[in-house]
N, C-alpha and C positions, 0 to 999 in steps of 0.2 A: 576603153576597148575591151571586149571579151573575148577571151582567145577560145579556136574552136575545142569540142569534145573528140573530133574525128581524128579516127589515128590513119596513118599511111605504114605500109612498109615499104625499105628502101633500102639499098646498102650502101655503105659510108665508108669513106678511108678509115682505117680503125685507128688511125692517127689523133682524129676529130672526137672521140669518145673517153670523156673520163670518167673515174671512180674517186667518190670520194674518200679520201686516205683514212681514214678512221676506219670505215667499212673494211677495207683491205684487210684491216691486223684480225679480222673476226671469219674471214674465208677457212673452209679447209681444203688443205692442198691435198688429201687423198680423192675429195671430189672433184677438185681440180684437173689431178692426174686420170683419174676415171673417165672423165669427160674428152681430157687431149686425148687417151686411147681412142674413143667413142668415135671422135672428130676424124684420126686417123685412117682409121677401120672402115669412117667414107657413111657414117653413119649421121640423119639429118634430126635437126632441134628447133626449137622454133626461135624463128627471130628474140634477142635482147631487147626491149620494154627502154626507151629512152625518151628524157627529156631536152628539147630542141632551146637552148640556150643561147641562140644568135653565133654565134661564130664556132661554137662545140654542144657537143651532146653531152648530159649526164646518164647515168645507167641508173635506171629506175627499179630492175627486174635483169635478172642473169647476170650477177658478177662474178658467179663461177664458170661460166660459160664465154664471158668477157675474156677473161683470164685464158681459160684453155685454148682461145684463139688464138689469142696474142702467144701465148708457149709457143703454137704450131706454126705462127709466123705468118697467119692470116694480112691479106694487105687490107681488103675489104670486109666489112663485116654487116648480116644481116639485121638491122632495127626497124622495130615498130617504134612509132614516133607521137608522142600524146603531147 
């Protein structure tokens, strides 16, 4: 089976997206926090870049952006899907 090259965007329970933890310890939190302001302030970013892993997504692209969601308490969150 070959899976497609096309991506979709969609948005997801942000429940259903992980990072994996290694990655986490190398974020920084001042662009974190940069970003929750961004978010706040009502200002738009492009979808998170994930990958569709049957029952969850991994985050391929934006896991400072991931993060700043999840700070502001995003239920749903915006991913392009490859």
């Amino acid at each position: 089976m070959v899976k497609s090259t096309e991506s979709t965007t969609r948005y997801v329970d942000i429940t259903q997206v992980n990072v994996n933890r290694k990655k986490l310890r190398k974020l920084s939190q001042a662009k974190i926090c940069q970003y929750l302001f961004d978010y706040e302030r009502g200002d738009d970013f492009p979808p998170i870049t994930v990958e569709d892993c049957g029952s969850f997504y991994t985050v391929r692209d934006g896991r400072h952006r991931y993060q700043a969601q999840l700070l502001a308490g995003h239920d749903r969150i915006a991913v392009t899907v490859y």
